[in-house]
VOBA-1610 file (N, C-alpha, C; in pm, whole numbers, padded with zeros to 5 digits, always signed):
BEGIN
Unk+02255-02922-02320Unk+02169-02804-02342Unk+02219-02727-02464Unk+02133-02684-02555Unk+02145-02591-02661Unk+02175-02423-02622Unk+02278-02404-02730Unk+02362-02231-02671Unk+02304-02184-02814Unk+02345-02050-02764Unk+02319-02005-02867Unk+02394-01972-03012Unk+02496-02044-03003Unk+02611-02052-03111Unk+02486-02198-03189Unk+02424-02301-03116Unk+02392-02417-03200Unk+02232-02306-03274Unk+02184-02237-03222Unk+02077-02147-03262Unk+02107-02109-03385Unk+02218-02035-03360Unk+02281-01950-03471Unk+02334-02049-03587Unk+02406-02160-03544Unk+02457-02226-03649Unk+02294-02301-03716Unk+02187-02356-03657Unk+02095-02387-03724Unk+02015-02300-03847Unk+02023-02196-03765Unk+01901-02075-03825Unk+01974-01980-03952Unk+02099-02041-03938Unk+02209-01987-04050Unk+02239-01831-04047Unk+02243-01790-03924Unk+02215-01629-03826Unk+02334-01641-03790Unk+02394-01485-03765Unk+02480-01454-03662Unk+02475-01495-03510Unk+02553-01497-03424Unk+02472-01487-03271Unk+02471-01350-03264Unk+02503-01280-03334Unk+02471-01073-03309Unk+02320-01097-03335Unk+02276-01124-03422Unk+02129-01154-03490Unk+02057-01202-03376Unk+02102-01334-03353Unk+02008-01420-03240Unk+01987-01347-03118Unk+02120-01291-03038Unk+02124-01215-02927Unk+02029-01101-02952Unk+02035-01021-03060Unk+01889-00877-03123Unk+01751-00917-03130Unk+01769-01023-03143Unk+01615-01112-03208Unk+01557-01130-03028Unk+01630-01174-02944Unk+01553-01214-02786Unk+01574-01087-02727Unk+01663-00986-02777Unk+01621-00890-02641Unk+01581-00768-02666Unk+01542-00744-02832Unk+01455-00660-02863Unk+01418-00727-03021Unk+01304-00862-03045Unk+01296-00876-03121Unk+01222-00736-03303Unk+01203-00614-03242Unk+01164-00589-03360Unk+01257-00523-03382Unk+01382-00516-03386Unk+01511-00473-03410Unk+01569-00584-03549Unk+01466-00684-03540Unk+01548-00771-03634Unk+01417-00810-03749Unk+01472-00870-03870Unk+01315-00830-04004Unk+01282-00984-03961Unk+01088-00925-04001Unk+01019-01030-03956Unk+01119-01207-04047Unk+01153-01198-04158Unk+01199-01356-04194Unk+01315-01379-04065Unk+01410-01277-04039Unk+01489-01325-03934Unk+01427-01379-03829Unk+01320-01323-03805Unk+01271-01369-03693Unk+01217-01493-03690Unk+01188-01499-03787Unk+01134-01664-03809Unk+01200-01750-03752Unk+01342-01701-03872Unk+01423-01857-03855Unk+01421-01878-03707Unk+01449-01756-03654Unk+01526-01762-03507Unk+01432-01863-03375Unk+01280-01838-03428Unk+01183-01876-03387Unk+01185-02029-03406Unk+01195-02085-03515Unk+01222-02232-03601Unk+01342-02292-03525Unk+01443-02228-03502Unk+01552-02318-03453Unk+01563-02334-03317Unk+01507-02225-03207Unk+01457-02256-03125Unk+01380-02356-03031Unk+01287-02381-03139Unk+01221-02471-03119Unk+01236-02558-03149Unk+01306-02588-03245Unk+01343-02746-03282Unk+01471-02767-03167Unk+01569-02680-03128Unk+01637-02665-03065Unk+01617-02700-02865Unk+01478-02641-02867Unk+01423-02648-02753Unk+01515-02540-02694Unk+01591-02463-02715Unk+01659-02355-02639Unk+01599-02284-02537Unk+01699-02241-02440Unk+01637-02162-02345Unk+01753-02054-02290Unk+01741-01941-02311Unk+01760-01818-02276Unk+01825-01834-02118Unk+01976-01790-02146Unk+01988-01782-02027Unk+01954-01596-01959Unk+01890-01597-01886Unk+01798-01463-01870Unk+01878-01413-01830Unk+01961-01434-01668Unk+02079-01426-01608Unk+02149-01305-01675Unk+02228-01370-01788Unk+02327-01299-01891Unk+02274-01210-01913Unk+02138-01217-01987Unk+02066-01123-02122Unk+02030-00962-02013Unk+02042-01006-01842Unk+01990-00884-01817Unk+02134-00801-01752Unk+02231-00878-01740Unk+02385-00794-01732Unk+02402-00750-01832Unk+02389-00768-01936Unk+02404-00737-02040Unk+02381-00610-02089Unk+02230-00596-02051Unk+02161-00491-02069Unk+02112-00418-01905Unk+02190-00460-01896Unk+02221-00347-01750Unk+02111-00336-01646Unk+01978-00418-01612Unk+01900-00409-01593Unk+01791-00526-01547Unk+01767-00581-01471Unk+01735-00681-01357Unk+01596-00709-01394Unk+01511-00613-01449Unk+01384-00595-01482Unk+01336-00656-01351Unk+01360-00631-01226Unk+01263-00689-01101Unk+01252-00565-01033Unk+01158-00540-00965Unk+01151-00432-00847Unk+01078-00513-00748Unk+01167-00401-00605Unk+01095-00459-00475Unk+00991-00410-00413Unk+00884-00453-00339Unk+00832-00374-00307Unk+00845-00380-00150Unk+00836-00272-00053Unk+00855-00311+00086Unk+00734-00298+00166Unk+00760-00401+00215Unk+00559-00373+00306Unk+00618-00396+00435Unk+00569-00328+00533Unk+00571-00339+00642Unk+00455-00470+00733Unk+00411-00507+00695Unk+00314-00624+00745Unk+00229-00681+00606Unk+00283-00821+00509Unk+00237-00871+00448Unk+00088-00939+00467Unk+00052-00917+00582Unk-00046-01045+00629Unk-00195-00915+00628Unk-00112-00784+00618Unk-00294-00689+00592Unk-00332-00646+00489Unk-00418-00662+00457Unk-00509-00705+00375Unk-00536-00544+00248Unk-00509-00448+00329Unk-00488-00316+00217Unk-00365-00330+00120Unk-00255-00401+00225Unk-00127-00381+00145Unk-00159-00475+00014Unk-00211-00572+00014Unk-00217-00694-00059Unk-00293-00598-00173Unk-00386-00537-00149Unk-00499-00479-00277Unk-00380-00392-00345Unk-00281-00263-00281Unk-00201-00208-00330Unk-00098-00292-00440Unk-00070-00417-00332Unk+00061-00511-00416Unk+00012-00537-00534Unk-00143-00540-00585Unk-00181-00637-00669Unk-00146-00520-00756Unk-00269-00386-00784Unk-00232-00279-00805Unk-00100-00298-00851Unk+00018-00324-00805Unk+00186-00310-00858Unk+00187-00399-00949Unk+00152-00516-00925Unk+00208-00611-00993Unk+00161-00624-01154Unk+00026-00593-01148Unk-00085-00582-01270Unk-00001-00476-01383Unk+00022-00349-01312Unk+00086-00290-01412Unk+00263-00311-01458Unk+00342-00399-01360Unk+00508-00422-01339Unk+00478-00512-01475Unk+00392-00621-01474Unk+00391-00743-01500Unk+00403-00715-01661Unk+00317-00612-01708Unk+00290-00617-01849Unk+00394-00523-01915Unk+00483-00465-01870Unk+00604-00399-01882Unk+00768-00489-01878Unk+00713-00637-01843Unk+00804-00740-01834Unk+00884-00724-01725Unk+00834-00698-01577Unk+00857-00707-01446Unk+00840-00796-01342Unk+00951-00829-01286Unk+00913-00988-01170Unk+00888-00879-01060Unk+00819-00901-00950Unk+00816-00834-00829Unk+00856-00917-00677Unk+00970-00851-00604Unk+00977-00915-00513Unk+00965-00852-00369Unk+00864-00892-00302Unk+00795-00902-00184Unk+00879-00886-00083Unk+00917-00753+00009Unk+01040-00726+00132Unk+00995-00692+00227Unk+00895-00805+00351Unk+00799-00769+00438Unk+00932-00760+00518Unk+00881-00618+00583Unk+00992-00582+00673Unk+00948-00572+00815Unk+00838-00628+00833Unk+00784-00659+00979Unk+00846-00504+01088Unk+00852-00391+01010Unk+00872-00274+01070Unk+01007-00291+01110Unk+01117-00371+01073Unk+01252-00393+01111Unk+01345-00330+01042Unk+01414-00195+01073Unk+01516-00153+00996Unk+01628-00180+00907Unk+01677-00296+00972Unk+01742-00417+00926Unk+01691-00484+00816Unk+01605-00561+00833Unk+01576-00586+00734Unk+01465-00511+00584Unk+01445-00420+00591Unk+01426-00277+00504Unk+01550-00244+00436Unk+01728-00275+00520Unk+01786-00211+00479Unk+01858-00288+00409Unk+01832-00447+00406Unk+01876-00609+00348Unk+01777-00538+00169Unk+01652-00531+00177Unk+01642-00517+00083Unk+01688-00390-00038Unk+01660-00261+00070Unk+01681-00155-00024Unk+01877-00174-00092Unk+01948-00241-00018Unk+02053-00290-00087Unk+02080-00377-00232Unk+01964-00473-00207Unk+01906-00517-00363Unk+01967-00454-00477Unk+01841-00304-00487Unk+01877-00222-00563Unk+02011-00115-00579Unk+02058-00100-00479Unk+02201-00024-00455Unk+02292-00154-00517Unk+02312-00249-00542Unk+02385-00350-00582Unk+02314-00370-00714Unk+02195-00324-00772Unk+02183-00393-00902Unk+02078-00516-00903Unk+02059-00564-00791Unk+02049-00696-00856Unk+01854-00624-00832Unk+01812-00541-00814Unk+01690-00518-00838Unk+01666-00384-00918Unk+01588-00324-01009Unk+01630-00201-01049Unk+01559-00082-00976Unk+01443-00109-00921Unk+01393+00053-00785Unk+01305-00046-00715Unk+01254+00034-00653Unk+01126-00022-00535Unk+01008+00103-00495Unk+00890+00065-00463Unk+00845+00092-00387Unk+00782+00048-00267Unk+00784+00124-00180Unk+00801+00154-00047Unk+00662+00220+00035Unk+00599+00090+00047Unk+00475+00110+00113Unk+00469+00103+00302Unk+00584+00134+00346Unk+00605+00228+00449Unk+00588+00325+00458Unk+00545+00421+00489Unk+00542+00545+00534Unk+00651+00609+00583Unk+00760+00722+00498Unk+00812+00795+00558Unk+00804+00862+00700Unk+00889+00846+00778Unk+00924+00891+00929Unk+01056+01014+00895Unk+01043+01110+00943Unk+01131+01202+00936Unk+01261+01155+01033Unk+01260+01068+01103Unk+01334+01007+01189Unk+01318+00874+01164Unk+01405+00860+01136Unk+01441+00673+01106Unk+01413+00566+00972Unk+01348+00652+00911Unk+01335+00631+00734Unk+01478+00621+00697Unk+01498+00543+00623Unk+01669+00549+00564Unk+01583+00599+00391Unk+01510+00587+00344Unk+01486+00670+00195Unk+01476+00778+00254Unk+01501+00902+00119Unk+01589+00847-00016Unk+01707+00827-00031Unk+01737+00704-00073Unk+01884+00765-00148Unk+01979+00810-00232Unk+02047+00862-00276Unk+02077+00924-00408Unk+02070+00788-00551Unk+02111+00653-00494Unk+02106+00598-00580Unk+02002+00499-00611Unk+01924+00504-00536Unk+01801+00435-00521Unk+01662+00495-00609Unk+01644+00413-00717Unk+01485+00492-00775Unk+01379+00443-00696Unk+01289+00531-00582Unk+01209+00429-00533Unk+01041+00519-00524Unk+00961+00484-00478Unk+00830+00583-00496Unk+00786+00517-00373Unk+00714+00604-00314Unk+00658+00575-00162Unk+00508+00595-00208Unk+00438+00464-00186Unk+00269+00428-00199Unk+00175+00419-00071Unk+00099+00483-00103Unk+00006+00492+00025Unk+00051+00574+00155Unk+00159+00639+00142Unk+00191+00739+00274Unk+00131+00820+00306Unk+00213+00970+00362Unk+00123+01083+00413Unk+00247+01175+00332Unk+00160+01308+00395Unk+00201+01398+00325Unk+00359+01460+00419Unk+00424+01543+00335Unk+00600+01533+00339Unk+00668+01478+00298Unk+00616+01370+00207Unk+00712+01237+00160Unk+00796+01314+00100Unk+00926+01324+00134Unk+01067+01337+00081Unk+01118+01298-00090Unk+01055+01209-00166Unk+01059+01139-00243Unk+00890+01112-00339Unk+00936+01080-00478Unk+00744+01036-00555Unk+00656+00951-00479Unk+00595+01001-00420Unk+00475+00944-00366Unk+00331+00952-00424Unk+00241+00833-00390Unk+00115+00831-00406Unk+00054+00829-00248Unk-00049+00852-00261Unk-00155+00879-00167Unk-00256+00945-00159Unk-00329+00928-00021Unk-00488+00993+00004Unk-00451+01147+00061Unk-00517+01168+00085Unk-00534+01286+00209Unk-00601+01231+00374Unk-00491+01186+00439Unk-00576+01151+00537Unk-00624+01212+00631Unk-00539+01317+00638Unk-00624+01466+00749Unk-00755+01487+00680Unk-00795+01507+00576Unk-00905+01554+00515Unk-00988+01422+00494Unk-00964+01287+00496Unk-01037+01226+00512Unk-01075+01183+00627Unk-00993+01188+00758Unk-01055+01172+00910Unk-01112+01275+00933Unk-01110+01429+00894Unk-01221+01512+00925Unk-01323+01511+00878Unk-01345+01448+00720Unk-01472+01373+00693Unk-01545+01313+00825Unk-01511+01217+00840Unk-01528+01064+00909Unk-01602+01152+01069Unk-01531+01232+01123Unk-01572+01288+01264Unk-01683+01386+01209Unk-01662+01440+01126Unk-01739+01545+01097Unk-01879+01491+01085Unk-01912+01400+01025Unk-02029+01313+01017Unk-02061+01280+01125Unk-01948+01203+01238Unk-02039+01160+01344Unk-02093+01303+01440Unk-01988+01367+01419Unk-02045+01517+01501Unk-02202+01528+01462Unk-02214+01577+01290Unk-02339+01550+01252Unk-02455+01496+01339Unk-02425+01395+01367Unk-02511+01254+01401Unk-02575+01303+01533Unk-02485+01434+01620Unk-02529+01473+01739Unk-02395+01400+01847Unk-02315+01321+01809Unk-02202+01287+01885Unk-02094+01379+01922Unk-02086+01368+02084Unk-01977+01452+02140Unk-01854+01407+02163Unk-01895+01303+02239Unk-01807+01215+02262Unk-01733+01119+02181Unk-01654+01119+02093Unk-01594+01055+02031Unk-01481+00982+02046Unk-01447+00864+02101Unk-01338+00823+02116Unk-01270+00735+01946Unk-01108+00766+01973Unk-01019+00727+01877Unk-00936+00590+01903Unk-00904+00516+01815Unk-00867+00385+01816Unk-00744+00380+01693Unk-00611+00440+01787Unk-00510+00494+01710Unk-00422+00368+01612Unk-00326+00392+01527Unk-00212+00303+01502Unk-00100+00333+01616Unk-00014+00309+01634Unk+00104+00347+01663Unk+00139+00513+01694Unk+00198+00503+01794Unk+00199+00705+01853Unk+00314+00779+01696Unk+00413+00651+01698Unk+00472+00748+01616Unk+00449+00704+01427Unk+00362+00659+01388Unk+00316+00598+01271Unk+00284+00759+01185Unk+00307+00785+01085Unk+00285+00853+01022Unk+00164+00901+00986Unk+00085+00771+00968Unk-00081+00775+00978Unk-00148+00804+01032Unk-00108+00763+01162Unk-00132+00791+01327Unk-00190+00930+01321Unk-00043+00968+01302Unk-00035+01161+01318Unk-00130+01203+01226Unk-00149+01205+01086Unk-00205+01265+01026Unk-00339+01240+01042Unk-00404+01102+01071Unk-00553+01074+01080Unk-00564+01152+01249Unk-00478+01151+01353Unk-00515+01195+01481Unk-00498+01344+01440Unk-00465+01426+01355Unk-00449+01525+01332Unk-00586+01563+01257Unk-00659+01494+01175Unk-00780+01536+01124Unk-00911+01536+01199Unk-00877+01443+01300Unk-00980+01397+01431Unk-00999+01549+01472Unk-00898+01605+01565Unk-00862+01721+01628Unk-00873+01834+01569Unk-00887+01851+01441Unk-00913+01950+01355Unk-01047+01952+01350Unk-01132+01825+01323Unk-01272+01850+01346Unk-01369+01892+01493Unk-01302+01770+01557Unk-01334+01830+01683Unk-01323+01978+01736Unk-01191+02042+01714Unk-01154+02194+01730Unk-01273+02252+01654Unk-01292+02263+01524Unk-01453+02289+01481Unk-01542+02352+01514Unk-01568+02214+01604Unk-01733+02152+01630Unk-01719+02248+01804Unk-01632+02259+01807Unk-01582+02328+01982Unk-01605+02203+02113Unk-01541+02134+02025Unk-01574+01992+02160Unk-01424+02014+02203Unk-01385+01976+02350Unk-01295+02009+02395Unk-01188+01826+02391Unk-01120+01823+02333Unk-00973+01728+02343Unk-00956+01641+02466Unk-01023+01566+02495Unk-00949+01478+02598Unk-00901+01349+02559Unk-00747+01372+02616Unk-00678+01234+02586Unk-00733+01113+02668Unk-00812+01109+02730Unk-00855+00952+02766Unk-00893+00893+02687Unk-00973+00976+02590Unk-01018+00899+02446Unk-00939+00856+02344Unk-00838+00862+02344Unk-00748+00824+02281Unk-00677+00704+02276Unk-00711+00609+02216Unk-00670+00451+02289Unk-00531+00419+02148Unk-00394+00387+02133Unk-00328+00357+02120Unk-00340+00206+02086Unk-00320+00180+01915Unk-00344+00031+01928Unk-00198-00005+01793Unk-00213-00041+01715Unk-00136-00090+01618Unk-00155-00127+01512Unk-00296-00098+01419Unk-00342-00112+01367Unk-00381-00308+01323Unk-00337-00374+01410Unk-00386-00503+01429Unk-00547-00531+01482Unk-00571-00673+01494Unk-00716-00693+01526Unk-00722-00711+01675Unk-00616-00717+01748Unk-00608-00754+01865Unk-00609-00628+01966Unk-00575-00527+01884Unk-00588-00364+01972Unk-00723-00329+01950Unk-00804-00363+01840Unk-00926-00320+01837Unk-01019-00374+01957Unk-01011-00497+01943Unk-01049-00600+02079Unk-01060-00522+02209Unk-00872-00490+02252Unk-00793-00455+02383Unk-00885-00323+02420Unk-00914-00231+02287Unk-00972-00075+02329Unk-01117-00099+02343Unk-01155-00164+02290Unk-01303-00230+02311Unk-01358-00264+02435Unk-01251-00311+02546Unk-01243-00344+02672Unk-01214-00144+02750Unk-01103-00111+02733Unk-01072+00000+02789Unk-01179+00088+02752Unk-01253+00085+02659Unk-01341+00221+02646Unk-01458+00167+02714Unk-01514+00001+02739Unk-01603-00026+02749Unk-01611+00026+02985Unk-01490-00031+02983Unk-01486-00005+03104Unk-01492+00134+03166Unk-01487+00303+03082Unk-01561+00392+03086Unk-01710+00407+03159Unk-01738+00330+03107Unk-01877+00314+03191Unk-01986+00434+03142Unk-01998+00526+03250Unk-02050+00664+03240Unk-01999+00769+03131Unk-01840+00735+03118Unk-01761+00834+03048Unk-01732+00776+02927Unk-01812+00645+02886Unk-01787+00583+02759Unk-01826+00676+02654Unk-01724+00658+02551Unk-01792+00770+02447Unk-01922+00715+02338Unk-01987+00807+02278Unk-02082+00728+02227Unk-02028+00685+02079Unk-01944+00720+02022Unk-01922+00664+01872Unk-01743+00665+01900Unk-01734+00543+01826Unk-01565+00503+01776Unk-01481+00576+01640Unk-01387+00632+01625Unk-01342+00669+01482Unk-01236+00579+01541Unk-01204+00460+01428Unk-01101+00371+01397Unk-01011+00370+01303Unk-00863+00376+01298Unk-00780+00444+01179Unk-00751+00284+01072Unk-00815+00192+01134Unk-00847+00124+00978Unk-00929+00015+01044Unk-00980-00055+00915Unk-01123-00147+00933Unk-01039-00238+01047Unk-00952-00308+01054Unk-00923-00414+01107Unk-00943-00402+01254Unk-00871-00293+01315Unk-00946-00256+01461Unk-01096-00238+01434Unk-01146-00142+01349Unk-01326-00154+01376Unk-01367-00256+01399Unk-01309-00356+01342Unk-01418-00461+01314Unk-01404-00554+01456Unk-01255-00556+01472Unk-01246-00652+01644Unk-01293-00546+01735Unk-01315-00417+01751Unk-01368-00360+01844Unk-01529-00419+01835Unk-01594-00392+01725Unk-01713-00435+01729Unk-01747-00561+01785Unk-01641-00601+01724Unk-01667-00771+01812Unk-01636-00755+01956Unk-01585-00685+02015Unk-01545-00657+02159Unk-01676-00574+02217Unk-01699-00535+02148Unk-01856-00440+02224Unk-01944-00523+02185Unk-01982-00613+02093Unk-02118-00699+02098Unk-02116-00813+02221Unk-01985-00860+02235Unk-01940-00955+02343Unk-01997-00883+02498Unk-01951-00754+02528Unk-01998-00703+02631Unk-02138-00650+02662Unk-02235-00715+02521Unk-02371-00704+02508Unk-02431-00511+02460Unk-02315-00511+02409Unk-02402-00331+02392Unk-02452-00334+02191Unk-02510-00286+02148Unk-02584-00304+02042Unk-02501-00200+01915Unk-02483-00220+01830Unk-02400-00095+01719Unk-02544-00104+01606Unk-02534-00034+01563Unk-02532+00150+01637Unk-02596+00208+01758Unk-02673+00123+01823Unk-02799+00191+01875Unk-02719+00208+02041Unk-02607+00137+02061Unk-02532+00202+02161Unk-02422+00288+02155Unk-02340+00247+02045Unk-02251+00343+02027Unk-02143+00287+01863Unk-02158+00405+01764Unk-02171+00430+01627Unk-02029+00390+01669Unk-02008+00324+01535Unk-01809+00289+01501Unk-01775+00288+01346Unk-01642+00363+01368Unk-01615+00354+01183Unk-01458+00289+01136Unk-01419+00301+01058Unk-01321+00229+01006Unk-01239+00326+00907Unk-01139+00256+00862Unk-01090+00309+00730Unk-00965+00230+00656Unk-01076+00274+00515Unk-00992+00140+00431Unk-01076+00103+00332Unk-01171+00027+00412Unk-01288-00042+00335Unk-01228-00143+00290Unk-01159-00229+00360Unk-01175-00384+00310Unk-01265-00470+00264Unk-01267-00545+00199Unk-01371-00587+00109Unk-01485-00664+00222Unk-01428-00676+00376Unk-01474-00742+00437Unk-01603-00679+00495Unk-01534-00561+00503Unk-01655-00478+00553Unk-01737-00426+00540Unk-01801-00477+00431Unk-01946-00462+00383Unk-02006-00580+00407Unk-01957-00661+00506Unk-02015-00845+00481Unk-02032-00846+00634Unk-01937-00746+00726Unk-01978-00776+00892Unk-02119-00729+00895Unk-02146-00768+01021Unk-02278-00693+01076Unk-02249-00674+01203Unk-02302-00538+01247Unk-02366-00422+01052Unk-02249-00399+01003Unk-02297-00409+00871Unk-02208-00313+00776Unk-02077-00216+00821Unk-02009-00170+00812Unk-01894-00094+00882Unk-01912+00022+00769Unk-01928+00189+00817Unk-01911+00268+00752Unk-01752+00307+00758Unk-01707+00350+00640Unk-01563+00369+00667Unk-01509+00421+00552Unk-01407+00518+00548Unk-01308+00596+00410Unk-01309+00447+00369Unk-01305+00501+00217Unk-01226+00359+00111Unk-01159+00439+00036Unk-01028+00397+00060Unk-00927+00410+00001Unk-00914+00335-00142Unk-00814+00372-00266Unk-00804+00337-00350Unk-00695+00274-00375Unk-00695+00152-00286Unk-00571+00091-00277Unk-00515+00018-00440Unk-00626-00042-00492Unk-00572-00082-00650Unk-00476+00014-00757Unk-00592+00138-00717Unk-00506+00228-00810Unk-00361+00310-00735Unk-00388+00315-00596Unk-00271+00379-00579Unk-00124+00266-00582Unk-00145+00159-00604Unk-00078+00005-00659Unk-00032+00071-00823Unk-00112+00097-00875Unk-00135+00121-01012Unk-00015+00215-01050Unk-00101+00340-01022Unk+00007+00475-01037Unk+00140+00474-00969Unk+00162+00405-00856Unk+00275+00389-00795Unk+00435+00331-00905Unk+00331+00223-00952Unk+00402+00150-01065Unk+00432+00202-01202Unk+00317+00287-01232Unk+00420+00383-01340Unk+00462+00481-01336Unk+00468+00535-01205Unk+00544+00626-01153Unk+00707+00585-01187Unk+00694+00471-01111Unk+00827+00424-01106Unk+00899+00372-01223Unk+00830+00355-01303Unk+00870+00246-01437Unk+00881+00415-01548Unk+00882+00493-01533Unk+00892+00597-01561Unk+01010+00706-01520Unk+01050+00649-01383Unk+01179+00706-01339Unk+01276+00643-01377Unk+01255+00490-01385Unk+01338+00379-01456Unk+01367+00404-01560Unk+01310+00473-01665Unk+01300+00467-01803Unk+01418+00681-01819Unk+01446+00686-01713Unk+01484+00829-01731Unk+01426+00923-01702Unk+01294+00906-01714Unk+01154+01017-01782Unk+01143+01075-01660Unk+01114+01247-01667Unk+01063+01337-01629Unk+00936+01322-01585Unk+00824+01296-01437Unk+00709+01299-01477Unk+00695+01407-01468Unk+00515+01435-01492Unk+00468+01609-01475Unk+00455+01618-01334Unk+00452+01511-01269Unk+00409+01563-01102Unk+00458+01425-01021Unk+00510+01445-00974Unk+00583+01341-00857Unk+00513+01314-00694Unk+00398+01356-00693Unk+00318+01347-00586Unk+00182+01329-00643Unk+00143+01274-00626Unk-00036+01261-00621Unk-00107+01213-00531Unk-00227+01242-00543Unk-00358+01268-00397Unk-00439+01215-00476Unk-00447+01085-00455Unk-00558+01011-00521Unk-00735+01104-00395Unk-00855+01065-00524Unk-00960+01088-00418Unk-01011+00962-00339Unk-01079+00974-00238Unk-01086+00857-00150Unk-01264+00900-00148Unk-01367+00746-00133Unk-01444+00772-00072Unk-01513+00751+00057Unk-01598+00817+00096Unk-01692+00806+00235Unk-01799+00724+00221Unk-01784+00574+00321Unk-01902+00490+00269Unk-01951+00497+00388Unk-02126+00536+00409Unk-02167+00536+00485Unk-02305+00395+00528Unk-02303+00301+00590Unk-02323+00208+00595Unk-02392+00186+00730Unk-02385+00078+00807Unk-02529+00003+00930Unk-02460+00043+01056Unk-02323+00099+01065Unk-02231+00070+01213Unk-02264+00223+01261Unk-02321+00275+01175Unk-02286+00458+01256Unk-02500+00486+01286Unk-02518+00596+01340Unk-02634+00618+01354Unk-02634+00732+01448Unk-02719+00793+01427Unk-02780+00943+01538Unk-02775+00895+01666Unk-02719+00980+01747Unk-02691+00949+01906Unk-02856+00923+01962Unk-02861+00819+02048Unk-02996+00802+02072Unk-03032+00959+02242
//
């Protein structure tokens, strides 16, 4: 294999030259660059990258941490990261932490060791049991809620689940039952917190039976689909779902038990996966701006990397309200 001493001895260059020329070529005049280019290639050389980024102190990779790789928002966010990491000369590496502390804490070590330079952290801060921030860690938290400890991007999700109820109230619906994430999910709280804010409102009175506890999987949407269906009399007439993936298996759980959407009972979502404009019906539901909050996340961060001051270390992307075939006026 060709080094870069045979580079240098071809191209009739220093290796100070050759080494300036690959790791910030306009540091060196365009004829240098030539040669360097010419002997290369005749050379067939190849960069050991390894070196070039001890060197310069700097890994050029970031991690990102997802708590469940396999849903389908995180993936629109990741892309979002990668689109903007990529053209800044960034590898990205993928730290599904299947909600495991342990391994969250395998990766955020990465960067405490160097061998990654920040991350973001598409977990959601928990005031209890979050190990970010840490003093030496550059990291930005994407898609959370509000309190994030650290630069975050995100929606407003209190203000977008009081959207979401507020409409079905509209519609003439009293009864509203909820189709939660996780009791202690960050999301949880804040979307069950916008529910209850509307409802308080509208002067409908809070009952926790309606409240079905799922995980934001397709298999709780299903499970509550059964528990609300078995209500009977006390079934509520419309669903608010804290993301499409339960709407959509609930729906499938209430067409199975033969009841009709909308015309028995209105259901919504949130997210707006690309999918859910293709079920039937249609799924009305928040759409989130998962690309861009991918986006800004990433030069958030590539910006803290770089030293830089931003002007604002929090942002509230806007989200919209798609209203679509699954919701309808209480019959």
């Amino acid at each position: 294999m060709s080094t870069i001493r045979d580079v240098a001895k071809e191209s009739g260059l220093s290796t100070g030259t050759i080494s300036k020329a690959l790791s910030d070529p306009k540091s060196v005049s365009p004829k240098s660059l030539s040669k360097v280019q010419a002997a290369i290639t005749k050379l067939n050389y190849k960069p050991n990258m390894l070196s070039q980024k001890f060197r310069n102190k700097q890994s050029k990779t970031i991690v990102i941490l997802v708590p469940d790789i396999a849903n389908l928002f995180f993936a629109q966010v990741i892309s979002g990261i990668e689109h903007v990491v990529h053209k800044h000369g960034f590898s990205v590496l993928l730290g599904d932490t299947n909600g495991e502390k342990q391994r969250e804490q395998e990766y955020i070590k990465m960067v405490e060791t160097r061998l990654a330079d920040g991350l973001v952290n598409l977990c959601p801060h928990m005031d209890q049991g979050s190990i970010l921030p840490l003093e030496n860690v550059v990291a930005v938290s994407a898609g959370g809620c509000e309190n994030t400890p650290y630069p975050s991007v995100r929606i407003d999700n209190v203000g977008a689940s009081e959207k979401v109820v507020d409409y079905l109230i509209s519609l003439g619906h009293r009864r509203i039952g909820v189709i939660s994430g996780l009791e202690d999910n960050p999301h949880s709280i804040d979307r069950l917190k916008g529910y209850r804010n509307s409802i308080e409102k509208a002067g409908i009175k809070f009952e926790p039976e309606l409240i079905y506890g799922g995980d934001f999987n397709f298999w709780s949407g299903l499970s509550a689909s059964e528990y609300f269906y078995r209500l009977k009399d006390k079934m509520p007439t419309a669903l608010f779902c804290m993301n499409d993936d339960m709407a959509i298996s609930a729906m499938k759980g209430m067409l199975n038990n033969g009841l009709k959407i909308p015309e028995d009972i209105s259901i919504t979502g949130f997210d707006d996966l690309q999918v859910s404009r293709y079920v039937n019906p249609a799924l009305t539901t928040i759409s989130q701006p998962a690309q861009k909050i991918g986006e800004k996340s990433a030069e958030l961060l590539l910006q803290l990397l770089e030293g830089k001051n931003p002007n604002q270390t929090e942002y509230v992307l806007p989200y919209d309200f798609i209203i679509r075939e699954s919701t309808s006026a209480i019959k």
